[in-house]
DRENDO-1510 file (C-alpha; in Angstrom, 1 decimal, always signed):
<recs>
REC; n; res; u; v; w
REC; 1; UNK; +120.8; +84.6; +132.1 .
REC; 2; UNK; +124.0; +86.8; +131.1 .
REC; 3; UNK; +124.7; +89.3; +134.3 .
REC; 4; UNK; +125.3; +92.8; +133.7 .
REC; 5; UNK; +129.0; +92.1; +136.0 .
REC; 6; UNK; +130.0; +89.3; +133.7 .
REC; 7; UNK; +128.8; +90.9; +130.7 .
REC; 8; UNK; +130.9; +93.8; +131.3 .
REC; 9; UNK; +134.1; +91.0; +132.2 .
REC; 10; UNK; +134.1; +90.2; +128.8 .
REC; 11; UNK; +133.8; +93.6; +126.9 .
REC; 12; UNK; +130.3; +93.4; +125.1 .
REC; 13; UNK; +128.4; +95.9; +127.1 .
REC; 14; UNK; +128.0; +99.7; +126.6 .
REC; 15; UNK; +131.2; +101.3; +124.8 .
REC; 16; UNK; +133.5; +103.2; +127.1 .
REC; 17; UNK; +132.8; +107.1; +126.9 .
REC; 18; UNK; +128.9; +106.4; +125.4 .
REC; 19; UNK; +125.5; +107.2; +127.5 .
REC; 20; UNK; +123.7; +104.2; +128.6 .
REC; 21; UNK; +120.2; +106.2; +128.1 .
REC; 22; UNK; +119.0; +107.1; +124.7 .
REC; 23; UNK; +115.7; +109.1; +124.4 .
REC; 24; UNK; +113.3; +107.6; +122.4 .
REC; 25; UNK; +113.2; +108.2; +118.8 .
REC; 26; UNK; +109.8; +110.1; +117.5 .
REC; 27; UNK; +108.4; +106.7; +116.2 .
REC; 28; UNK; +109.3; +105.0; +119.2 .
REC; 29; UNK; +107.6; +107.5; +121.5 .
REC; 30; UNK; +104.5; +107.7; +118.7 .
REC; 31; UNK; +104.2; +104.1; +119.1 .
REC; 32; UNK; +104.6; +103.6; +123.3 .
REC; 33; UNK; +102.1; +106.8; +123.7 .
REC; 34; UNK; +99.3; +104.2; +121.7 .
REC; 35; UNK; +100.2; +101.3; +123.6 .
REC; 36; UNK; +97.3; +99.4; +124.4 .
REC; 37; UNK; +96.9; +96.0; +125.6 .
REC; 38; UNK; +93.9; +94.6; +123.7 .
REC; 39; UNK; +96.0; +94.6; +120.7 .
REC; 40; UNK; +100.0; +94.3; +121.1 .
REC; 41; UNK; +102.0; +96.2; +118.8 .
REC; 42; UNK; +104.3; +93.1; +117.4 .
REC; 43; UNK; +106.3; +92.0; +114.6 .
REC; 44; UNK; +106.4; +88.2; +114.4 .
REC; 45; UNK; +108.6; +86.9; +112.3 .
REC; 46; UNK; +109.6; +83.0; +111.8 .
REC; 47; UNK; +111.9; +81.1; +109.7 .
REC; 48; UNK; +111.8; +78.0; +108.3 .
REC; 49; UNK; +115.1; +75.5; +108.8 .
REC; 50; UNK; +115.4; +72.1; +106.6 .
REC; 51; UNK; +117.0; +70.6; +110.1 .
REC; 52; UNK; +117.4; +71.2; +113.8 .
REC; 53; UNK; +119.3; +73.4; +115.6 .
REC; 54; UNK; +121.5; +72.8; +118.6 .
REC; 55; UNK; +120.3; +74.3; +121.8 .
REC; 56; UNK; +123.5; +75.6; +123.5 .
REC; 57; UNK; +124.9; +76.5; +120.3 .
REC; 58; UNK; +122.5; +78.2; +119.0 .
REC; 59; UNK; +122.0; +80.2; +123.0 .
REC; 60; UNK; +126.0; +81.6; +122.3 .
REC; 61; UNK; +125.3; +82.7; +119.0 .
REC; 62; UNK; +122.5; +84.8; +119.6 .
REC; 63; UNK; +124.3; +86.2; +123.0 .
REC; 64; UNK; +126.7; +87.0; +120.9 .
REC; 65; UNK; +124.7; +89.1; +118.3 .
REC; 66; UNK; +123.2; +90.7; +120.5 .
REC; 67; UNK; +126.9; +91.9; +121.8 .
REC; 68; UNK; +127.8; +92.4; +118.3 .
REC; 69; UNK; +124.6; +94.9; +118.1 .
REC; 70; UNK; +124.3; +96.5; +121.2 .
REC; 71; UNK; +121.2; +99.1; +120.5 .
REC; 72; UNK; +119.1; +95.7; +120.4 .
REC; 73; UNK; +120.3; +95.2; +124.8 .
REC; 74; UNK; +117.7; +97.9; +125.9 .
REC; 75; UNK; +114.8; +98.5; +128.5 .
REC; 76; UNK; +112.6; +101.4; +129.0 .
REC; 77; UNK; +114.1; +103.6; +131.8 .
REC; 78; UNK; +111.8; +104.4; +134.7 .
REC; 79; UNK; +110.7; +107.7; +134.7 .
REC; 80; UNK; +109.2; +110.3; +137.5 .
REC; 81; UNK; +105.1; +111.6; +136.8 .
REC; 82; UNK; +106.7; +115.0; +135.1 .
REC; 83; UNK; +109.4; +113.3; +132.9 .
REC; 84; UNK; +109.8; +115.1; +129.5 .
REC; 85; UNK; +110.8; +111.9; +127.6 .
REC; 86; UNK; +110.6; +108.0; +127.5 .
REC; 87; UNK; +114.2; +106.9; +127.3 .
REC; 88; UNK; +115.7; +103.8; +126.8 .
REC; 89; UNK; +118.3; +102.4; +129.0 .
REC; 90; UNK; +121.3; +99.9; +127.3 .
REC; 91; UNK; +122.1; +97.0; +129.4 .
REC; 92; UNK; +125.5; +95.2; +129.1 .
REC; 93; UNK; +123.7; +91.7; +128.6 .
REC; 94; UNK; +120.1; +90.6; +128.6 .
REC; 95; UNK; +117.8; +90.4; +131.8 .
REC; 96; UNK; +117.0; +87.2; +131.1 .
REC; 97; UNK; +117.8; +84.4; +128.0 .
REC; 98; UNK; +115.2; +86.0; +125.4 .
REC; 99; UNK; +115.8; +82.1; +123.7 .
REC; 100; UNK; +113.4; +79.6; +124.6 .
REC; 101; UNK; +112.8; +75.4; +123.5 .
REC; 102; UNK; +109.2; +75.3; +124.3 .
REC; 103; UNK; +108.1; +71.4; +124.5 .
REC; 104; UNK; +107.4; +69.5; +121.3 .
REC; 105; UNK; +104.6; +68.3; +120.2 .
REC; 106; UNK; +100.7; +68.7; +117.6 .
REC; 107; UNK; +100.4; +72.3; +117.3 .
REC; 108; UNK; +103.8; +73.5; +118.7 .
REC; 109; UNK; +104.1; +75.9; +115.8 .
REC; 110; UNK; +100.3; +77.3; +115.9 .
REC; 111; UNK; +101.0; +78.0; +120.0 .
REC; 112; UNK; +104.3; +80.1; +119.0 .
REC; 113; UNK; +102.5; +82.0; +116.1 .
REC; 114; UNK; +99.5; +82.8; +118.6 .
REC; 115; UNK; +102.3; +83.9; +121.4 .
REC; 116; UNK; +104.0; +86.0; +118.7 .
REC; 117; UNK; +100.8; +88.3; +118.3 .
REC; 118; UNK; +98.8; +88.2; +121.1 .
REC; 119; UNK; +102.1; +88.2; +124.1 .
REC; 120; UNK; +104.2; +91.9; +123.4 .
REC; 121; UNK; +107.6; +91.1; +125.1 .
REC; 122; UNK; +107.8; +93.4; +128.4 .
REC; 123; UNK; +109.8; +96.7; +127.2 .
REC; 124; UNK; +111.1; +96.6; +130.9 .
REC; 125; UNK; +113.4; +93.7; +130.2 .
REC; 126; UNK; +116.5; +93.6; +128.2 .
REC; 127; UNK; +116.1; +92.6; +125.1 .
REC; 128; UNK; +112.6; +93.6; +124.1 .
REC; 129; UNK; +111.8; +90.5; +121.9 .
REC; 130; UNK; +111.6; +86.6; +122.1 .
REC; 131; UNK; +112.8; +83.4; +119.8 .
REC; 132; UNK; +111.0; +80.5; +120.2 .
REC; 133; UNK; +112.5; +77.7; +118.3 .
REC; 134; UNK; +109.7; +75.3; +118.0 .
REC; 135; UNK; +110.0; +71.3; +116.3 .
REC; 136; UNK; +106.5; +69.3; +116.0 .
REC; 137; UNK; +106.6; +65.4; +115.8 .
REC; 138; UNK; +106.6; +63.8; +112.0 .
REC; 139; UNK; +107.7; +67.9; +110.6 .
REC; 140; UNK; +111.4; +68.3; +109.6 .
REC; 141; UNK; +113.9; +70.5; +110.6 .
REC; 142; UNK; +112.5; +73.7; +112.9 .
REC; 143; UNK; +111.3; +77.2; +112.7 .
REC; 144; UNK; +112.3; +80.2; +114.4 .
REC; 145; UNK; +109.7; +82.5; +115.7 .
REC; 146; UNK; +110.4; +85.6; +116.7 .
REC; 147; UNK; +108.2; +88.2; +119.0 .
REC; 148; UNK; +109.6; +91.5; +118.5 .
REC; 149; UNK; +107.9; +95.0; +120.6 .
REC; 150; UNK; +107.5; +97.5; +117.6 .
REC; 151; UNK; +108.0; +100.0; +120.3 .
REC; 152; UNK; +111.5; +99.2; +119.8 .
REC; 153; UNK; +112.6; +97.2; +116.7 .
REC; 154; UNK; +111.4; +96.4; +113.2 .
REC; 155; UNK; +111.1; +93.3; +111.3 .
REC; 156; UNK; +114.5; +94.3; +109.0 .
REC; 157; UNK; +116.3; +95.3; +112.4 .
REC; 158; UNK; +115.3; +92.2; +114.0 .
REC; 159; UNK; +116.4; +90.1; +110.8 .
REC; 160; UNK; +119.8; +91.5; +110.9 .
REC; 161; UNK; +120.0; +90.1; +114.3 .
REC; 162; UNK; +119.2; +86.8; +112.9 .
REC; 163; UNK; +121.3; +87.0; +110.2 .
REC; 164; UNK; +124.5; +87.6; +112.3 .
REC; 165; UNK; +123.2; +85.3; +114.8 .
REC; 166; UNK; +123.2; +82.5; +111.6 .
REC; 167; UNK; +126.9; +83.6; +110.3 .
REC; 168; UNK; +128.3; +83.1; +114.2 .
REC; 169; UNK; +126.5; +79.5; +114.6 .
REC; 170; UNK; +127.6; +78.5; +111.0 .
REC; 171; UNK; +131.1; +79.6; +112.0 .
REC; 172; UNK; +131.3; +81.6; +108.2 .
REC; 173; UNK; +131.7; +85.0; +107.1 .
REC; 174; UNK; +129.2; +86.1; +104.9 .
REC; 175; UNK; +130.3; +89.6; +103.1 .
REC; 176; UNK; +128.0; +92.5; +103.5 .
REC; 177; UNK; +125.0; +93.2; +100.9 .
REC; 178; UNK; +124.9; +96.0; +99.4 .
REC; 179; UNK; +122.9; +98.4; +100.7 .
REC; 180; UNK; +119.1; +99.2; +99.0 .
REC; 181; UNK; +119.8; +101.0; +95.9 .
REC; 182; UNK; +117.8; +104.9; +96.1 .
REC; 183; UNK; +117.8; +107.3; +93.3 .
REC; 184; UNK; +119.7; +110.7; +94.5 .
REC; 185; UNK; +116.5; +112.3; +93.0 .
REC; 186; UNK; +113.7; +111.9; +90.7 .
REC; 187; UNK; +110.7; +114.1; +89.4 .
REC; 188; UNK; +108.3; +114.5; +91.4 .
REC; 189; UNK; +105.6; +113.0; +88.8 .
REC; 190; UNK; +102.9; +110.9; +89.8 .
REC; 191; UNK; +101.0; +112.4; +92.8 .
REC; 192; UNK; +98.5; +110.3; +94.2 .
REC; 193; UNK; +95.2; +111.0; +92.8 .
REC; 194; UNK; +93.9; +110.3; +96.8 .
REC; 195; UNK; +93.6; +114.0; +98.6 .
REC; 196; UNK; +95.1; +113.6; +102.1 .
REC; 197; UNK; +92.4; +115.7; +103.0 .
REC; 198; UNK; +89.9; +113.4; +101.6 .
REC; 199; UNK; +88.3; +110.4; +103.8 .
REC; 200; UNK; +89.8; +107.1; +102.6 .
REC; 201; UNK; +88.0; +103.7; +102.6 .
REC; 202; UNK; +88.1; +101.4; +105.0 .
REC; 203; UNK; +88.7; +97.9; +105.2 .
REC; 204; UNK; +84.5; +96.7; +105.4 .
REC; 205; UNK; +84.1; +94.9; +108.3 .
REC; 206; UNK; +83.5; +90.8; +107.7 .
REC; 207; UNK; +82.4; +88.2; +109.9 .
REC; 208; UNK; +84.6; +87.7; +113.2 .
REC; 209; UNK; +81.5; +86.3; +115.4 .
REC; 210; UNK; +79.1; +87.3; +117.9 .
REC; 211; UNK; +82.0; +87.4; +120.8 .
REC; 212; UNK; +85.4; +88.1; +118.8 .
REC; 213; UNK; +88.5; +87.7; +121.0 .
REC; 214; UNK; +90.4; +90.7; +120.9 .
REC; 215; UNK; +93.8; +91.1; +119.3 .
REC; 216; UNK; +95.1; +89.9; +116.0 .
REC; 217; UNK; +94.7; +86.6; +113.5 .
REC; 218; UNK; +96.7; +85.8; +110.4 .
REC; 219; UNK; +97.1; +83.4; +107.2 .
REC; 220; UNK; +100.2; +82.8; +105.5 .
REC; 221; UNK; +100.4; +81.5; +102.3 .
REC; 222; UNK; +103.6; +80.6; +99.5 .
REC; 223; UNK; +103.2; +82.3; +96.8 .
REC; 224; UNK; +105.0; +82.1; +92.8 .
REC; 225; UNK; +107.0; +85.2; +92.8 .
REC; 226; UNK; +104.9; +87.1; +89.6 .
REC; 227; UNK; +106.8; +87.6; +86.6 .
REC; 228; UNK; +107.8; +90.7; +85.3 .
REC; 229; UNK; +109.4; +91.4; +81.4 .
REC; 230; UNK; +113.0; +92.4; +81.1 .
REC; 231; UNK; +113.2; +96.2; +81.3 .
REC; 232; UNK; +109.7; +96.7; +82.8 .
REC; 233; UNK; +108.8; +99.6; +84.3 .
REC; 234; UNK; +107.9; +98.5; +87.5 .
REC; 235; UNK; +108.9; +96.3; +90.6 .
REC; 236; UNK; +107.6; +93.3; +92.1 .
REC; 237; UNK; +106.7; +95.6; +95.1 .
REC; 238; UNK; +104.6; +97.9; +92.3 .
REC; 239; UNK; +102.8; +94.1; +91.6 .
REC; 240; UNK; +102.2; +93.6; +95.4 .
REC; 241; UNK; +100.7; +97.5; +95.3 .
REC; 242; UNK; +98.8; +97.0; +92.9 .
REC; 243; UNK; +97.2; +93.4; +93.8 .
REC; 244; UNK; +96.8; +95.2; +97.4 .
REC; 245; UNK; +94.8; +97.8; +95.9 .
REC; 246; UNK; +92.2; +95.4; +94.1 .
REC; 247; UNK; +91.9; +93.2; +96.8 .
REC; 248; UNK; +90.8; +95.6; +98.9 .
REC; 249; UNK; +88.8; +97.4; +96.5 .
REC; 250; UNK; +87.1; +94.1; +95.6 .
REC; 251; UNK; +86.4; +93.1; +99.4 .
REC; 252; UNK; +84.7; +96.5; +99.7 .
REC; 253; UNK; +82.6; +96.2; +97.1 .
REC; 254; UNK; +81.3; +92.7; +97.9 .
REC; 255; UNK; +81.1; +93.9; +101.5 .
REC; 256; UNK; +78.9; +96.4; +100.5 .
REC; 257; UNK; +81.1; +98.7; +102.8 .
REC; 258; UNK; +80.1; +102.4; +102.3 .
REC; 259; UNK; +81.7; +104.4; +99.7 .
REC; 260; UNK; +83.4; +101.4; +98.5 .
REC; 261; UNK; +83.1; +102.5; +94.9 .
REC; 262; UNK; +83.4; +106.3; +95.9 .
REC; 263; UNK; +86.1; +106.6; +98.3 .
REC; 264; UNK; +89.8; +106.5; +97.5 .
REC; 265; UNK; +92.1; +103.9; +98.9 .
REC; 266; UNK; +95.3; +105.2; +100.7 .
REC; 267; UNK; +98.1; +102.3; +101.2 .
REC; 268; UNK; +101.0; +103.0; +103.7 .
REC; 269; UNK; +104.2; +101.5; +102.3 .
REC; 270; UNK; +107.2; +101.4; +104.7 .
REC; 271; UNK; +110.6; +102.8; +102.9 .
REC; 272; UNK; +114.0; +101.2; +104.4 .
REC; 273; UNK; +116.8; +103.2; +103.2 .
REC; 274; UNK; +119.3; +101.2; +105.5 .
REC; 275; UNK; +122.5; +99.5; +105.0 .
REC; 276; UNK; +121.6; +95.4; +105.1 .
REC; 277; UNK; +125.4; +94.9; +106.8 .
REC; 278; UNK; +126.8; +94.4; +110.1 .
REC; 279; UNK; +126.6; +97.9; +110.5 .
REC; 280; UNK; +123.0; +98.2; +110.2 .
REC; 281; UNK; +121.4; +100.8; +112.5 .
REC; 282; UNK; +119.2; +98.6; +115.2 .
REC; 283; UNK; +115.1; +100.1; +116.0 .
REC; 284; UNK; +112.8; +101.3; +113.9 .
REC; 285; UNK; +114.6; +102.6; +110.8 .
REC; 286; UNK; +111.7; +102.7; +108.1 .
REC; 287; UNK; +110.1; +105.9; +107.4 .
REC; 288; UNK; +106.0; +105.6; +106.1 .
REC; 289; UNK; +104.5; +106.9; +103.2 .
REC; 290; UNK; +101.0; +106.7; +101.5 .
REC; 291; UNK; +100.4; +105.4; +98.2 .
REC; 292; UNK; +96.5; +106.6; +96.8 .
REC; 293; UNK; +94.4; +105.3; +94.6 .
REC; 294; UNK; +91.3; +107.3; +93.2 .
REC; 295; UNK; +88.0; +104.9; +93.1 .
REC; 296; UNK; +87.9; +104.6; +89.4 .
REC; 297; UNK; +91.1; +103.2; +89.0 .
REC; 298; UNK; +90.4; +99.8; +90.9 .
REC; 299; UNK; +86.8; +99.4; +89.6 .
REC; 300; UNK; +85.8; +95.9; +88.1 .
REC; 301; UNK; +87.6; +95.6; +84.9 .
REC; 302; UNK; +90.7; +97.7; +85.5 .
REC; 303; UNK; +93.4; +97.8; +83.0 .
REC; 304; UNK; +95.7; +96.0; +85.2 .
REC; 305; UNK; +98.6; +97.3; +82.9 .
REC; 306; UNK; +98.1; +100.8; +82.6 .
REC; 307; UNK; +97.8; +100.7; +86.8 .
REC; 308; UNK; +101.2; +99.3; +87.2 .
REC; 309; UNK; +102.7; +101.8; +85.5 .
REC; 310; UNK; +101.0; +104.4; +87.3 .
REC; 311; UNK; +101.6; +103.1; +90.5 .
REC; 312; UNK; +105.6; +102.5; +89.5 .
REC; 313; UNK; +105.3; +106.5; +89.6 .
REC; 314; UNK; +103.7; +107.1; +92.5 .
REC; 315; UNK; +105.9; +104.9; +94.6 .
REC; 316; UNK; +109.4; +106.0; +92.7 .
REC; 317; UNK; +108.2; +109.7; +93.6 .
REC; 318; UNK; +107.2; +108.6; +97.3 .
REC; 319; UNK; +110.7; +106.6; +97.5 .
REC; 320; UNK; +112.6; +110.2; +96.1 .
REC; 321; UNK; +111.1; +112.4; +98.2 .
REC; 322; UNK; +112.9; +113.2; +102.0 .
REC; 323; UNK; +110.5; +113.0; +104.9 .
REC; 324; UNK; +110.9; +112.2; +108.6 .
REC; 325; UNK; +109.8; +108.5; +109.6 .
REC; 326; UNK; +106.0; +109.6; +110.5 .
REC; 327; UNK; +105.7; +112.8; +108.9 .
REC; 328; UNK; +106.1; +116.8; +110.3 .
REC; 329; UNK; +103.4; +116.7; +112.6 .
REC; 330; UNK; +104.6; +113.7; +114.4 .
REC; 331; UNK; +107.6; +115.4; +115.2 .
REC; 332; UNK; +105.6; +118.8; +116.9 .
REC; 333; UNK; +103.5; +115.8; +118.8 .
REC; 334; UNK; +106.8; +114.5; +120.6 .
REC; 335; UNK; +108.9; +117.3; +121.3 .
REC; 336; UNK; +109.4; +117.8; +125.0 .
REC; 337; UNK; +107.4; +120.8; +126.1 .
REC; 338; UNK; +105.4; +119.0; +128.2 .
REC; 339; UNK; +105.4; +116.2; +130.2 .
REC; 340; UNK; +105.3; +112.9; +128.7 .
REC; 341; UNK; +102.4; +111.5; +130.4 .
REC; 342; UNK; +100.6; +114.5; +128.8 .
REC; 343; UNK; +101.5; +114.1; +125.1 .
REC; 344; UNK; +100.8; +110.3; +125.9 .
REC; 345; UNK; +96.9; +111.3; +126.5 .
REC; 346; UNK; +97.1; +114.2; +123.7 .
REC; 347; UNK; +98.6; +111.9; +121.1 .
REC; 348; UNK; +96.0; +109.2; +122.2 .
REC; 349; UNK; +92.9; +111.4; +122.0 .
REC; 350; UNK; +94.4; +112.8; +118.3 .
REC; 351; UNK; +94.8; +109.1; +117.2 .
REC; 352; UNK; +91.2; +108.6; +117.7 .
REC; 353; UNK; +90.2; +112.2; +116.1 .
REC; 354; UNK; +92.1; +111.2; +113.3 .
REC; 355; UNK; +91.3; +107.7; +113.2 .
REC; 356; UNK; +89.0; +107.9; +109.9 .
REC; 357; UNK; +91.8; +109.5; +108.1 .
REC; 358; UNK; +94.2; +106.9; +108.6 .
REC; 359; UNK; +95.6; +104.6; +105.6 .
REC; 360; UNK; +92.7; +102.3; +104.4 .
REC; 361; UNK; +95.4; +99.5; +105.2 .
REC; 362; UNK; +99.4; +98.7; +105.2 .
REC; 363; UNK; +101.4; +96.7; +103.0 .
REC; 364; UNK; +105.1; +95.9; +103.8 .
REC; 365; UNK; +107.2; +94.1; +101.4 .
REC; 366; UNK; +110.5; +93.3; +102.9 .
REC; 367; UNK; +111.4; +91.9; +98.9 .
REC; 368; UNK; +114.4; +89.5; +98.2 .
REC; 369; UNK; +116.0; +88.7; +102.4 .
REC; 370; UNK; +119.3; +89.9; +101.6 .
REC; 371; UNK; +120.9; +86.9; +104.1 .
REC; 372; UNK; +121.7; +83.5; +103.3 .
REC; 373; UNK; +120.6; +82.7; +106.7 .
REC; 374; UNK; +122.8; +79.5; +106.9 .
REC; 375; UNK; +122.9; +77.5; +110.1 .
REC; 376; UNK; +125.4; +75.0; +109.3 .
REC; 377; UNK; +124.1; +71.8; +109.7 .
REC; 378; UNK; +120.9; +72.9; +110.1 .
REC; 379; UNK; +120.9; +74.5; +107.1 .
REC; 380; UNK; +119.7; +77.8; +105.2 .
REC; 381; UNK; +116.5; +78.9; +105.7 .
REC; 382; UNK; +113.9; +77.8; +103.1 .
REC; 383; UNK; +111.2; +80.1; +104.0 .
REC; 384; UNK; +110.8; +83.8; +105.7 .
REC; 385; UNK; +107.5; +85.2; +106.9 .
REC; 386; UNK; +107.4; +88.4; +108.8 .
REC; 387; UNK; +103.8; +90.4; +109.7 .
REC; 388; UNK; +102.9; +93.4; +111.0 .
REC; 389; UNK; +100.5; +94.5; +113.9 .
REC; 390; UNK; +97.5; +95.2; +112.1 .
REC; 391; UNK; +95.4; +97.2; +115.0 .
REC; 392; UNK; +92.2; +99.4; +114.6 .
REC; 393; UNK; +91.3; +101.3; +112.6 .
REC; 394; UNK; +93.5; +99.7; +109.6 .
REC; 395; UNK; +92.1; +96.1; +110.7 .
REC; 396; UNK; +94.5; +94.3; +108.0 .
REC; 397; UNK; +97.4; +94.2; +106.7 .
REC; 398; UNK; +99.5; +92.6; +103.9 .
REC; 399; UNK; +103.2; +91.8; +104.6 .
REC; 400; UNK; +106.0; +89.8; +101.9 .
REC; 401; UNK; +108.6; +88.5; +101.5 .
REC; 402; UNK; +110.7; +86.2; +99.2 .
REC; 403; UNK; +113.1; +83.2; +100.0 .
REC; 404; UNK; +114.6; +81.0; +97.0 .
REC; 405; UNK; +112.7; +82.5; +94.4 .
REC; 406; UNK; +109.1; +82.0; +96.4 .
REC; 407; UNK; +106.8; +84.6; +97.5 .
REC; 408; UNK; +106.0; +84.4; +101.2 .
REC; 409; UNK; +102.4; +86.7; +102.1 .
REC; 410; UNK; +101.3; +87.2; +105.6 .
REC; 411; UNK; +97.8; +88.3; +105.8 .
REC; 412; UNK; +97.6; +89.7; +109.4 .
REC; 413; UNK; +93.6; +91.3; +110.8 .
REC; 414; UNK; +92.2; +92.5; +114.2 .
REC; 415; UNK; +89.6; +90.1; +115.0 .
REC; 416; UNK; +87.1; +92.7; +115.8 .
REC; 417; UNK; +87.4; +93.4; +112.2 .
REC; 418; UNK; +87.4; +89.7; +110.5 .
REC; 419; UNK; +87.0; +86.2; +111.0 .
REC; 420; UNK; +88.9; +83.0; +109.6 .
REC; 421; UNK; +87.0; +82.3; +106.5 .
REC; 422; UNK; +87.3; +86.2; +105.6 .
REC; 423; UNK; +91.4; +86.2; +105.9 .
REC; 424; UNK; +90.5; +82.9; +103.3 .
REC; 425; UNK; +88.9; +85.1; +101.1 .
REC; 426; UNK; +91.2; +87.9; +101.0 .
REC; 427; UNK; +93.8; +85.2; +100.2 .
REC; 428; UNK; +92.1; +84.2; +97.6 .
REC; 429; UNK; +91.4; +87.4; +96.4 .
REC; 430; UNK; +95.0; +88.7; +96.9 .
REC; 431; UNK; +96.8; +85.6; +94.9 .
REC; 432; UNK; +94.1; +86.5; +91.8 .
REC; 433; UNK; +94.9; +89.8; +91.6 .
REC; 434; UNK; +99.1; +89.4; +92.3 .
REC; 435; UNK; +98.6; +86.8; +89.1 .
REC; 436; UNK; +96.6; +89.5; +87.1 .
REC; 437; UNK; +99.8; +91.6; +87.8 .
REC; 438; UNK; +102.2; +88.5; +85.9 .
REC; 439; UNK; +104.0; +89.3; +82.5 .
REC; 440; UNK; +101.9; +86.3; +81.1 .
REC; 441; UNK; +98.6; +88.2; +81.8 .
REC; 442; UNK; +99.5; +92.2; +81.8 .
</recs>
């Protein structure tokens, strides 16, 4: 463990003339007031290394990140019964070494996955995530799985840590990518044909068991990345909408869930607006909106075509448009009028109220990973799969990737909601409908 006196010693703890407390951000405070322990709100994230990593080495490289990004070094302050606001206390070095070797053996990697979404890293301690780096006997190289509270960081936040973590164990430099490209403004054409006011559908429930263990399950799958034509007018992350949206639709209907062929579907897409480079700012930097789909548009026999361009729309205008992270309203919920234990059990008993208009599910498609990821000997990373925490009421979600020029899916579900052979379906549902979506098809 790094103490906070030697931390200092060498330079890498708070800056000189900066406040060591940092209220929490509105999503931040959203997230900690709906904290609940049946289903921990983590990002798990893991990549995939050709060969193996040297302990100690790779233990001063990711010291050093964290130095090099010192917003990641925080805890969450105590706080008297009348506070007005969580806040987060920086720490000059970790509370303890958030890098770990767990034994190797059958199953290593299953164990860490399980630990990544049912085991929330304490927001108490200094930094609030984890890194296993787990190797399993007769499997090359190793993967790195990281735990990360959503309470405090994201999955593109967490990667950036990673990344600069990779370039100080490779000993290279690796110049900054350019940050996401956003269009100063476009018409506002293509409004979702899903009402907010309207009730959308929910994901029908499937098969988890007589006695479902609480908390989350997930599937990951490789995936071709679907082909688009030159000068088509959508993205790949259009594609992933749109094979989202008749998935779903398609589970529904086969589900026999009500209103499946009535009710709209509302997808929340996270937007990152953020510079990829060292300078990246470190939490939760993505602001949400909702992409809707009317009924008709995903019945059986939908021109798959005429969808992708109408969804290439929605999302351009949705990208365009300036909104805070969460919305207006979440910003009234968190301002400091009262004390914070009170919004806590407002915001708690709202999130219920509201619970049957929430999103019918999420999709977050983190694209190209902008890093090389390059661990010297042990090489660049040949696959990156991140998921999301996919808690009541949404039940599932759909997160993606790509790495080399292959599609990397994460299907993530509350196991209240589904069991193992549904997630099986959906993925065979979901890699259908993303081929559907494929220049060779459309």
């Amino acid at each position: 463990m790094v103490t906070t006196q030697q931390s200092r010693a060498r330079g890498d703890g708070p800056r000189p003339g900066t406040s060591d407390r940092v209220p929490f951000p509105v999503v931040d405070e959203v997230a900690r007031h709906c904290e609940q322990g049946a289903e921990p709100n983590t990002v798990h994230i893991e990549i995939h290394l050709p060969g193996r990593v040297d302990e100690g080495r790779l233990r001063s490289a990711f010291t050093e990140a964290l130095a090099r990004h010192p917003r990641a070094l925080m805890r969450e302050r105590p706080r008297g019964p009348f506070a007005r606001r969580y806040e987060w206390e920086l720490t000059a070095g970790a509370d303890a070494d958030p890098v770990s070797f767990p034994p190797s053996g059958p199953g290593a990697l299953d164990r860490a996955r399980a630990r990544a979404l049912d085991q929330a890293p304490p927001l108490t301690a200094s930094p609030p995530l984890r890194l296993e780096v787990v190797e399993e006997p007769g499997r090359e190289g190793c993967v790195l799985v990281f735990a990360v509270h959503h309470t405090a960081l994201d999955g593109p936040a967490c990667l950036r840590l990673a990344a600069t973590a990779a370039e100080i164990y490779g000993a290279h430099r690796t110049p900054p990518p350019p940050a996401p490209a956003r269009p100063a403004s476009e018409p506002l054409v293509g409004e979702s044909p899903a009402s907010p006011l309207a009730r959308p559908a929910r994901i029908a429930a499937g098969a988890p068991g007589p006695s479902p263990v609480p908390g989350n399950a997930m599937l990951l799958v490789e995936l071709p990345v679907p082909r688009r034509e030159s000068g088509a007018p959508y993205t790949v992350n259009d594609q992933l909408m749109v094979a989202t949206a008749l998935t779903v639709a398609d589970w529904n209907r086969a589900q026999g869930g009500p209103g499946a062929d009535r009710r709209p579907l509302r997808i929340t897409m996270p937007v990152d607006d953020r510079s990829r480079g060292p300078e990246m700012p470190i939490g939760n930097g993505t602001r949400l909106v909702e992409v809707g789909f009317a009924a008709p548009e995903l019945a059986p026999g939908a021109d798959v075509a005429a969808l992708l361009r109408a969804t290439a729309e929605r999302t351009r205008a949705l990208k365009a448009r300036p909104r805070p992270p969460l919305g207006r309203s979440a910003s009234l919920l968190t301002a400091p009028l009262l004390p914070v234990a009170a919004r806590a059990a407002f915001t708690r008993g709202l999130r219920v109220l509201a619970g049957p208009w929430t999103s019918t599910t999420l999709l977050s498609n983190i694209g190209r990973v902008p890093y090389p990821l390059d661990f010297g000997e042990a090489g660049r990373a040949k696959a990156v799969w991140f998921s999301a925490p996919a808690r009541m009421p949404r039940g599932l979600t759909f997160t993606t990737a790509s790495t080399g020029g292959r599609l990397h899916l994460a299907l993530r579900w509350s196991r209240t909601l589904l069991g193992d052979e549904d997630g099986v379906r959906l993925r065979e549902m979901f890699t259908s409908h993303l081929a559907s979506t494929s220049s060779e098809t459309v």
